[in-house]
N, CA, C and O of each residue as an XYZ file, in Angstrom:
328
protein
N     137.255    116.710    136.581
C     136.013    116.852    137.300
C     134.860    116.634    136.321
O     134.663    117.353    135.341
N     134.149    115.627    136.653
C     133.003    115.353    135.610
C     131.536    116.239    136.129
O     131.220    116.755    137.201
N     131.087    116.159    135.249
C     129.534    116.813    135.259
C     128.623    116.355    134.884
O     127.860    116.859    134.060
N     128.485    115.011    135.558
C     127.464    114.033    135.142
C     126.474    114.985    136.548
O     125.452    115.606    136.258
N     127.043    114.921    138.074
C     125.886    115.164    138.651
C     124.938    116.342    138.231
O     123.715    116.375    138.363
N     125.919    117.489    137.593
C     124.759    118.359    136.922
C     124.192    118.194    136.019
O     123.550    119.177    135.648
N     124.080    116.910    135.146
C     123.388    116.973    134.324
C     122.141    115.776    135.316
O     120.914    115.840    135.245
N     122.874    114.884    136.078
C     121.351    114.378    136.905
C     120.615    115.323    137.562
O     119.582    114.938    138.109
N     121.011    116.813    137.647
C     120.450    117.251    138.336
C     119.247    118.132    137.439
O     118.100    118.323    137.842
N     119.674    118.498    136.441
C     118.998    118.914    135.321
C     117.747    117.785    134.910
O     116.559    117.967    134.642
N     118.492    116.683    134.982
C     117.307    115.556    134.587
C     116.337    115.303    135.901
O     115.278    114.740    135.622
N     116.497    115.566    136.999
C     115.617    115.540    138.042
C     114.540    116.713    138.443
O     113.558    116.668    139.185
N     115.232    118.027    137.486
C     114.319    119.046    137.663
C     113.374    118.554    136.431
O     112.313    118.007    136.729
N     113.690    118.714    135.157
C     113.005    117.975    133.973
C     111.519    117.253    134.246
O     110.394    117.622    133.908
N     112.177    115.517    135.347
C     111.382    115.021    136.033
C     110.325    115.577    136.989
O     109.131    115.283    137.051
N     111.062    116.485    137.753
C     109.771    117.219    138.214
C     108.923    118.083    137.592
O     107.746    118.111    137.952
N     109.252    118.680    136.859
C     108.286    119.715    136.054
C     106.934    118.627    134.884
O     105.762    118.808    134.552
N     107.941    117.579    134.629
C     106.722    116.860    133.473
C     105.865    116.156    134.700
O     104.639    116.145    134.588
N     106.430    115.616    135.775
C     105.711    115.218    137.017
C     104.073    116.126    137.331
O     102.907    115.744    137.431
N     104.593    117.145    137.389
C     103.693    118.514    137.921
C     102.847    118.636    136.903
O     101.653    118.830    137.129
N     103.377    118.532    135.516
C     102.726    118.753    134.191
C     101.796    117.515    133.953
O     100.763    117.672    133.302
N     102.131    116.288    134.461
C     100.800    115.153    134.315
C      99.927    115.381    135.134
O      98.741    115.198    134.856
N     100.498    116.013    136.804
C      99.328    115.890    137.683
C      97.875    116.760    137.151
O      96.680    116.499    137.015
N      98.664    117.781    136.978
C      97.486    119.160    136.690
C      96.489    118.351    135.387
O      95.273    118.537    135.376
N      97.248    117.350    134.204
C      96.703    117.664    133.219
C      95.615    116.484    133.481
O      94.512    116.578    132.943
N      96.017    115.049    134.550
C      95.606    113.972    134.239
C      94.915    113.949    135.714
O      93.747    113.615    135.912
N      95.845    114.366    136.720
C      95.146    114.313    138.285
C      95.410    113.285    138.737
O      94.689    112.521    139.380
N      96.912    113.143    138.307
C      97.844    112.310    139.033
C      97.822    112.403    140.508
O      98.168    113.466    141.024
N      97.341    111.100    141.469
C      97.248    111.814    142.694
C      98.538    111.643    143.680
O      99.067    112.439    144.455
N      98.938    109.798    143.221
C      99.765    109.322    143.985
C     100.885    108.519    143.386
O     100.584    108.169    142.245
N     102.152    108.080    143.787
C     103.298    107.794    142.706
C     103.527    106.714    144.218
O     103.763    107.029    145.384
N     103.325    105.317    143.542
C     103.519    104.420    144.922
C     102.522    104.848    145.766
O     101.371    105.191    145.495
N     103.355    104.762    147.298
C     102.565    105.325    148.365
C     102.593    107.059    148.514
O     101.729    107.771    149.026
N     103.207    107.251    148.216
C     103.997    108.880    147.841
C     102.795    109.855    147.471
O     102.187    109.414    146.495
N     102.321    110.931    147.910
C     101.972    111.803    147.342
C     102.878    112.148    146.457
O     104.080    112.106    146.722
N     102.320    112.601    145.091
C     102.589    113.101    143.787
C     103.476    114.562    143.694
O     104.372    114.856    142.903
N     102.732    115.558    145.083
C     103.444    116.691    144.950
C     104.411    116.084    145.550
O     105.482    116.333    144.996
N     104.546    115.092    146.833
C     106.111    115.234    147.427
C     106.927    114.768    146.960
O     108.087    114.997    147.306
N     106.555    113.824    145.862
C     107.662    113.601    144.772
C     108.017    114.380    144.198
O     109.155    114.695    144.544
N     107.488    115.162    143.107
C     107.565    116.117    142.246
C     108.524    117.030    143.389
O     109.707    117.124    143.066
N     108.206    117.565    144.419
C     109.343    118.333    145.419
C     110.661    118.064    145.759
O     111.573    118.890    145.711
N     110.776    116.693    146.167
C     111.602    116.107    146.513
C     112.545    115.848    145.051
O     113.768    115.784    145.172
N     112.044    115.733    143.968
C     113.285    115.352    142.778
C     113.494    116.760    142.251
O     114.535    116.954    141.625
N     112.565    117.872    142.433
C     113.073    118.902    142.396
C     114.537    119.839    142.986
O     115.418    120.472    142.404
N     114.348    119.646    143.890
C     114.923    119.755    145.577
C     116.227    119.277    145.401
O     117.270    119.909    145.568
N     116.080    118.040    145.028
C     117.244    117.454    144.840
C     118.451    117.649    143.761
O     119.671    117.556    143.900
N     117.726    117.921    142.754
C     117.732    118.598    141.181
C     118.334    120.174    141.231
O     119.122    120.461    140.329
N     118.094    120.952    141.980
C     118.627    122.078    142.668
C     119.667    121.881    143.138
O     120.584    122.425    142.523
N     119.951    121.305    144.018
C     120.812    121.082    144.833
C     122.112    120.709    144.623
O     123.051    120.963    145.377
N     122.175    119.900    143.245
C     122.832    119.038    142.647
C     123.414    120.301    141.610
O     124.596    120.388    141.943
N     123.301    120.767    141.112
C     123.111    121.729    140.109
C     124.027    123.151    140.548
O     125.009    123.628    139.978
N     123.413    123.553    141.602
C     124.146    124.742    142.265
C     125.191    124.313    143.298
O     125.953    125.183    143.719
N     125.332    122.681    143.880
C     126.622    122.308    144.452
C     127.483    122.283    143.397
O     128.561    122.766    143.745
N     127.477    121.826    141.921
C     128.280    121.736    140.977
C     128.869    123.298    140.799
O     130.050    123.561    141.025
N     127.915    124.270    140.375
C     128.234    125.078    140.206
C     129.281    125.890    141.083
O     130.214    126.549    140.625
N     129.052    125.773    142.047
C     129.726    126.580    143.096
C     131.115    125.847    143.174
O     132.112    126.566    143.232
N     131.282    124.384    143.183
C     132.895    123.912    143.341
C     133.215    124.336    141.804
O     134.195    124.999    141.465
N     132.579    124.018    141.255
C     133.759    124.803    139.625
C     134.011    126.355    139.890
O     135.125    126.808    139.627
N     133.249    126.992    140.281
C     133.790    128.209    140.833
C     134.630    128.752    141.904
O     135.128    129.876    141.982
N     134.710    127.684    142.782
C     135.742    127.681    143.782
C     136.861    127.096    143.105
O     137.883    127.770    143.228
N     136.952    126.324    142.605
C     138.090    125.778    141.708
C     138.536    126.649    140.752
O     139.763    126.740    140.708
N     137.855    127.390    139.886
C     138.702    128.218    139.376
C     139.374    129.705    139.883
O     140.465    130.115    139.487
N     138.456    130.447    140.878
C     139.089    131.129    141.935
C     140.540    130.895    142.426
O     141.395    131.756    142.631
N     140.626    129.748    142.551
C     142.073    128.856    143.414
C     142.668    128.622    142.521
O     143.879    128.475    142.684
N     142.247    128.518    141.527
C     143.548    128.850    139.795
C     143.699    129.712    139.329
O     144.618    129.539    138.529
N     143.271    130.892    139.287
C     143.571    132.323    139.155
C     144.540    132.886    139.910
O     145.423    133.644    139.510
N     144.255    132.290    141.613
C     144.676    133.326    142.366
C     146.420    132.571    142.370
O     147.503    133.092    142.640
N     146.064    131.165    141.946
C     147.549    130.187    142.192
C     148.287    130.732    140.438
O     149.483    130.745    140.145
N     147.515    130.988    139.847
C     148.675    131.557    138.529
C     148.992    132.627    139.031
O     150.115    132.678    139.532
N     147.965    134.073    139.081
C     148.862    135.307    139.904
C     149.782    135.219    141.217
O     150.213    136.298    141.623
N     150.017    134.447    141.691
C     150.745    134.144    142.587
C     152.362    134.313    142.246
O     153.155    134.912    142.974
N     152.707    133.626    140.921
C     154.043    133.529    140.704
C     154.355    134.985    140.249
O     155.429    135.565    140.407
N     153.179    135.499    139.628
C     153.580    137.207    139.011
C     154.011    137.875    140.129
O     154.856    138.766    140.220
N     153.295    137.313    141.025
C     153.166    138.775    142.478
C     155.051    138.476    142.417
O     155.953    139.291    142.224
N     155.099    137.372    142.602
C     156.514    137.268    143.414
C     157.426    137.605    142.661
O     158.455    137.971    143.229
N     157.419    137.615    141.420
C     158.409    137.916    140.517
C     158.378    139.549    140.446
O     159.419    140.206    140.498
N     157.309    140.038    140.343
C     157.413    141.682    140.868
C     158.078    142.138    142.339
O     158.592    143.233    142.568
N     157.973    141.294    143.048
C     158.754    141.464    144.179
C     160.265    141.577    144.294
O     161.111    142.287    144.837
N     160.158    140.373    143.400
C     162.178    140.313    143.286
C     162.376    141.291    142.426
O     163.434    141.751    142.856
N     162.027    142.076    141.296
C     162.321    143.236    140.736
C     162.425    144.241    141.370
O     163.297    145.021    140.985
N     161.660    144.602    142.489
C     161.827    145.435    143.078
C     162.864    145.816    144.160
O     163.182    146.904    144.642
N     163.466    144.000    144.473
C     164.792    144.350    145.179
C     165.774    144.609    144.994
O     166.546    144.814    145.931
């Protein structure tokens, strides 16, 4: 399982924050046709999203490998007990 999307997602928050950081400093108004904040939102947004979906399947994934290694213990305590 690679972790490139969390690191695009890291680089899209990045993007938004130096985004936010030119508008205030320079009065950046517009990016294309785009308002400036809804960019800056939108690669944020996205940047989030990307970031805490990663997070959460590596954590579901290792949940489901914990519970699949204790699995063989359970059963082997079982047959001891018969």
């Amino acid at each position: 399982m690679s972790r490139v999307p969390r690191f695009i997602g890291y680089a899209f928050m990045a993007t938004a924050a130096i985004l936010a950081a030119v508008m205030r400093k320079e009065g950046v108004e517009t990016v294309g046709r785009l308002p400036a904040v809804a960019v800056a939102l939108f690669l944020g947004m996205v940047g989030v999203m990307l970031v805490f979906t990663d997070l959460m399947v590596r954590g579901l994934y290792a949940q489901v490998g914990a519970a699949r290694q204790a699995q063989p213990d359970q059963e082997k305590s079982d047959d001891d007990e018969d």
